[in-house]
N, C-alpha and C positions, 0 to 999 in steps of 0.2 A: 504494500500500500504506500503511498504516495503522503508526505505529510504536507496536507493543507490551510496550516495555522494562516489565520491572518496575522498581519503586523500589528503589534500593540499601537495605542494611539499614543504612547510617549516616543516609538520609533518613528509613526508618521508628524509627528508635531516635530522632533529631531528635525528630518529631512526638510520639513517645510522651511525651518527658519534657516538653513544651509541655503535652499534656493533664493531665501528673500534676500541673506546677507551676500551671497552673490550677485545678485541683480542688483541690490541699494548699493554696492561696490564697483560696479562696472557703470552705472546710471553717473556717481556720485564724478566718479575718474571725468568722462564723456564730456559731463557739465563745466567740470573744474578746466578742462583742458579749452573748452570754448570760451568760461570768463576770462580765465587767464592772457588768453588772446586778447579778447576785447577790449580790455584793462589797460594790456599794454597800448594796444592802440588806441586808448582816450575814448572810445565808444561807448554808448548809453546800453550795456547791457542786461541791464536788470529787468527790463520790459521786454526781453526777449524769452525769458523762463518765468513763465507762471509759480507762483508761490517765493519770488525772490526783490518784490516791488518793495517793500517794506523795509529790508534788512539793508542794517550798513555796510557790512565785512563781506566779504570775501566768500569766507568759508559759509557765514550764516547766510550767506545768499542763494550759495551752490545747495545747500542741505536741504532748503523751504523748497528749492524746485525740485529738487530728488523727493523729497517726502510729497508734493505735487503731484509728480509723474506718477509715484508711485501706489498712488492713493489710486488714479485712473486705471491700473492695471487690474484692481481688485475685482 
């Protein structure tokens, strides 16, 4: 016979938060890599990511659009 357990939900919750911190890590990179351009180039980039119109920094600007985006994928 053939063992057919399912996976306990602390193993699929495990995996879940592996794929989201993948995704909010690759999202996060993407974003940073386009302000950082912008920045340099003096450009108005905050109204270009959704969720980053409000924030002063940098980083807090890049994060409000990751956590944006990422809201949208749900």
């Amino acid at each position: 016979m053939t063992d057919t357990t399912k996976p306990s939900l602390q193993q699929i919750l495990k995996n879940d938060s592996k794929a989201y911190l993948g995704i909010f890590a690759v999202s996060f990179f993407l974003f940073l890599v386009i302000a950082v351009f912008a920045q340099a180039m003096t450009w108005q980039w905050r109204s270009w990511l959704p969720g980053s119109e409000a924030e002063k920094s940098l980083i807090g600007g890049v994060k409000g659009a990751v956590y944006t985006f990422m809201s949208h994928l749900l």
